[in-house]
N, C-alpha and C positions, 0 to 999 in steps of 0.2 A: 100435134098442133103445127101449123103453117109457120113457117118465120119469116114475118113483113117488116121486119126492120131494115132502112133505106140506108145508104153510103152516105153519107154525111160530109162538108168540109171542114177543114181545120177549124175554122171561121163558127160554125154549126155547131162543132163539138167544143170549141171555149165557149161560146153562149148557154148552150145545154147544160154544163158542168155550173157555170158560173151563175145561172138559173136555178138550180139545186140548192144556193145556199153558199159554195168555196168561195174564200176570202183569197183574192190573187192579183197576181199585177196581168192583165190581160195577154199583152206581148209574150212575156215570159211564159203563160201558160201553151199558148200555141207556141212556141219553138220548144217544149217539151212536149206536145202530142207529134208535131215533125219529128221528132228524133227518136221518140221511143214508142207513142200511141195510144190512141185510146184504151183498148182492152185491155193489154198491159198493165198498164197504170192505174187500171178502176182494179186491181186487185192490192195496189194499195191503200185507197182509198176505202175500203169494203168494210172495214170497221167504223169509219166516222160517217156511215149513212146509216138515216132511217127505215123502218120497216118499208113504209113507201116510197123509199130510194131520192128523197131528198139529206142533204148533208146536218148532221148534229149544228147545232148553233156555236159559231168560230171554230170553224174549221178551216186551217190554212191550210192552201197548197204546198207553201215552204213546209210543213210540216210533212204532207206528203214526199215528197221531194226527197224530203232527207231520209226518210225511211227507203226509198229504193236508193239511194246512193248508198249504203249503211248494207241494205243487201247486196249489191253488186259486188262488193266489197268483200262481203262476208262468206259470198260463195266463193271467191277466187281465193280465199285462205283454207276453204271448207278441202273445195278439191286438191291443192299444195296438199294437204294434207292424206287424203285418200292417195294421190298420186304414190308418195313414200311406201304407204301398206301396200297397193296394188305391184310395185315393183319387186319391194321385198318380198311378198308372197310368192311374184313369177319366178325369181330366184329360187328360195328355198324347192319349190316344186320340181322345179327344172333337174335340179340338184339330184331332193331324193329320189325322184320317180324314174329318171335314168340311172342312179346308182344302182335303186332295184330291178328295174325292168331294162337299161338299156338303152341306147341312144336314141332308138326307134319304138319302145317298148310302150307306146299310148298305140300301136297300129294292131295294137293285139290288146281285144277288150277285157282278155283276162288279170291285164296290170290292171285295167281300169274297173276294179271290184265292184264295186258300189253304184256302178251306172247300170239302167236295164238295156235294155237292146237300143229304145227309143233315144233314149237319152243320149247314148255313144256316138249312133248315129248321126244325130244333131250335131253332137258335138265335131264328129271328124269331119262332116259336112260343112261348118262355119271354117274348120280348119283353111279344108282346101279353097273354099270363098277367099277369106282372108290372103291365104297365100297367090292365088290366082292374081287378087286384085293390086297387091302392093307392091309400091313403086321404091322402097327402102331399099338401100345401097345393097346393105348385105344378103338384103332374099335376091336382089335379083343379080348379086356376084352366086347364090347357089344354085338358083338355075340356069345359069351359063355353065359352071363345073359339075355339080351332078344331077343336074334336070334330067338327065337322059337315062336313072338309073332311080329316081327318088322323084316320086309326088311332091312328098313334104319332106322337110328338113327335121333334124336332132331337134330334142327335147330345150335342149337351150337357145337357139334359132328361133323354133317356133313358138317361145315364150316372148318373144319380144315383138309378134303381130297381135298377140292377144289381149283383147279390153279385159275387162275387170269380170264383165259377166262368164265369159270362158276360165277367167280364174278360179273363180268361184266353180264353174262347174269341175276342172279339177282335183281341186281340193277336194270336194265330195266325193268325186270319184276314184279318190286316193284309196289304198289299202288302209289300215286302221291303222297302224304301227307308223305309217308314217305323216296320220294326221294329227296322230299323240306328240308326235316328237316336233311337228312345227308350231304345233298350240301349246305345248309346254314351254317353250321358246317364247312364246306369249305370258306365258303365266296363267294360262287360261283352260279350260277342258275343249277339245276338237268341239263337243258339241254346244258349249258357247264362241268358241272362234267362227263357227261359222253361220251362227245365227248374227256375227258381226258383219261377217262380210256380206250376210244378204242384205243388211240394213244397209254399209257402204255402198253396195252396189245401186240400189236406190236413191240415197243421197248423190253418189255420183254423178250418176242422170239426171239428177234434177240438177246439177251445178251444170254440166253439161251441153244442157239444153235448156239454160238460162233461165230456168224455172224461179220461182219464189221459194224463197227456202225460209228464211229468218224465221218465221211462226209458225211453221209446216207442222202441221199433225201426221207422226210419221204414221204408216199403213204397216210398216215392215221394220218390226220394234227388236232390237236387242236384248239376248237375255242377260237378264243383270247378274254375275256373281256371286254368289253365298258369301264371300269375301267379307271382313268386318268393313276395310276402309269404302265400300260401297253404299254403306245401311249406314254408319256409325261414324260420325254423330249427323250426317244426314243423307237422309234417305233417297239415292237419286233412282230416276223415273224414266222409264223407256219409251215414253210417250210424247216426245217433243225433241226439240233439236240439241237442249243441251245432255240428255243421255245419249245424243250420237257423240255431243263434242266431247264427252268424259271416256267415250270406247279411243275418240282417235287419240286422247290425251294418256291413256293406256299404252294403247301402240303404240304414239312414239317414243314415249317417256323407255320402249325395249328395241323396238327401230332406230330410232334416231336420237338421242339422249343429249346431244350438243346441243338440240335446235332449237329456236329460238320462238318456235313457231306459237308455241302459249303466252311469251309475251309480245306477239305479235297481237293475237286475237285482243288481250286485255287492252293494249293500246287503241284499236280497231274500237272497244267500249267506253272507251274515253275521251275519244274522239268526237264519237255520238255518243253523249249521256242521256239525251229524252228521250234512247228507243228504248220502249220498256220490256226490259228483257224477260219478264215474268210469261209473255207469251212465247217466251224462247225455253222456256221450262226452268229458268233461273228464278225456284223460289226463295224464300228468308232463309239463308243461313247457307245458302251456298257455298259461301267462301270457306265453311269451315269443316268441308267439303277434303280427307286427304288428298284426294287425284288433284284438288286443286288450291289448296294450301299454301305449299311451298312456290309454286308461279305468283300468286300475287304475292307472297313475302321477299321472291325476291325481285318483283315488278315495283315493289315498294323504296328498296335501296338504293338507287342510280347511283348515286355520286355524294363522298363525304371528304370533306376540305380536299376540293381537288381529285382524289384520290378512287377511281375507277375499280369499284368493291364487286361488281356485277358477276364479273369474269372466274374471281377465288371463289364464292359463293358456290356459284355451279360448278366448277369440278369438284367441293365437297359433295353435293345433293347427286350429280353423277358418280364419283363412285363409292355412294353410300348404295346407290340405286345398283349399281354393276356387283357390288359386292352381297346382295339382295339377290338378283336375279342367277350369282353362283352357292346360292344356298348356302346363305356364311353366317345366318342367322341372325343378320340386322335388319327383317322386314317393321321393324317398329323401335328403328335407334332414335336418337333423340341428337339433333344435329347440334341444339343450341352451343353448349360448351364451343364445339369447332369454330360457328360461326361470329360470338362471340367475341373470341380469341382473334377474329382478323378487323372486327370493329376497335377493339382494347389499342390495336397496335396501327392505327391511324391517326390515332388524336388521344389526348388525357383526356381520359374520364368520361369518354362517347360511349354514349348507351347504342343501343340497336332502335330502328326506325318505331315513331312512337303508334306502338299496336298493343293492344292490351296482352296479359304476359300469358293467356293461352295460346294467344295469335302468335307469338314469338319461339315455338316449337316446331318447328321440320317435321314433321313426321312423312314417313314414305306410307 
């Protein structure tokens, strides 16, 4: 079929929208098509139109509006977060793969088991792109001192011109022995670590490239854990965005365990409370959810007579978790007594935030 669809002005395209049915202040909708544009933004709007593409009855723009500011948003915390995995992965890799093979030992495809010819190829190929093209201090302090003796640089050099998608192909093409011991490191089997990281690598790109993500039906789905805290007491789904957010909520909770980044997110939902997250795969009962539990229990605490509870909190739930990931046999302690005990000693006779008293267990 031919596409006779005409360029339109700003002018054109407020009329045409505001033709359709949208409830809007006119000015205000054109300096949102100037600034972000029509096609853009009709992927917002894509749920509150008709079959025949006029808009549901009251339908606001402000309500449009706030859904891409609520994503904009939510992808710059999405990638924060992939950014962490992605590094820590170039790490650990860089790590093992020259411990076993050698500073150099990705130029011989036999370190790199698990890749065919095609794949290696590809792979040593983007290398040398990457390195050819970058303008980074330290590649181009290594091609002044050993350009003239070296293509590319050590395994730990040239971990750090690599996107996530070369990550990823690494890891694959790891020996096994050393994809067991980075996904252990995870808590995870290699071969659900890296049905994660093709899921990240995807979500990545779409934050990347400023795609819509908040409602994203993912293509490139994580496998879920045989785990109980995964199924039990609910069921999470690899089919939307919040089975991505419960893999990065995984990660970091063994990457980055200080970080703050899950009450960031729950902030970021409180912020916006009319975007209805059940298109984000946050069904009923979410919350009671272990991966995500103890974030809103202790997104719930802030502040009691003065007294800044947030901080003790999380170093108990940190190294109940650290003491969890050295095999100490606490994956299902029961934090309450601990935390408790630093409520008791803030004030006479302060209970703990009022959440009913199964919501009031920690579990890891």
């Amino acid at each position: 079929m031919e596409y006779t669809k005409q360029s339109l002005t700003f002018d054109e395209q407020a009329d045409l929208i505001i033709g359709r049915g949208m409830i809007c202040n006119r000015d205000e909708l054109i300096s949102c098509l100037k600034n972000v544009g029509y096609y853009r933004l009709s992927g917002y709007w894509y749920d509150f139109r008709n079959l025949e593409g006029s808009f549901k009855p009251g339908t606001e723009f402000s309500v449009v509006w706030n859904t891409y500011a609520f994503d904009r948003q939510f992808r710059l915390l999405v990638l924060d977060a992939t950014e962490r995995v992605e590094i820590c992965l170039r790490a650990q890799l860089a790590y093992g793969l020259s411990q076993a093979g050698g500073a150099f030992g990705y130029l011989d495809s036999a370190n790199l088991p698990r890749l065919d010819s095609k794949q290696y190829d590809h792979f040593i190929n983007k290398c040398l792109e990457k390195h050819r093209h970058s303008r980074e201090r330290f590649i181009e302090h290594f091609k002044t001192k050993y350009g003239d003796a070296h293509k590319l640089p050590p395994y730990w050099v040239l971990a750090g011109t690599m996107d996530f998608g070369q990550v990823l192909t690494l890891y694959r093409g790891a020996p096994v022995d050393i994809r067991n011991r980075i996904a252990q490191q995870m808590t995870v089997s290699a071969k659900v670590l890296e049905s994660w990281l093709v899921c990240l690598n995807t979500v990545r790109n779409i934050c990347a490239h400023h795609g819509r993500l908040w409602n994203r039906v993912l293509g490139t789905r994580p496998v879920i854990p045989h785990d109980k805290q995964w199924h039990e007491p609910y069921e999470i789904l690899p089919d939307r965005m919040f089975g991505a957010l419960s893999v990065l909520s995984h990660l970091l909770g063994t990457i980055a365990p200080q970080s703050e980044w899950h009450l960031r997110l729950l902030a970021l939902f409180d912020e916006y409370p009319t975007i209805p997250k059940m298109h984000m795969g946050f069904k009923a009962g979410w919350q009671t959810s272990p991966l995500w539990e103890k974030w809103l229990y202790l997104d719930d605490i802030g502040n009691v007579n003065g007294r800044s509870l947030e901080a003790e909190v999380r170093q108990i739930i940190t190294r109940a978790a650290n003491a969890d990931r050295m095999g100490e046999g606490v994956a299902q302690i029961d934090l309450g007594t601990q935390i408790q005990a630093i409520f008791k000693g803030s004030g006479e006779g302060l209970e703990l935030p009022a959440r009913d008293e199964a919501q009031r267990e920690v579990v890891l």
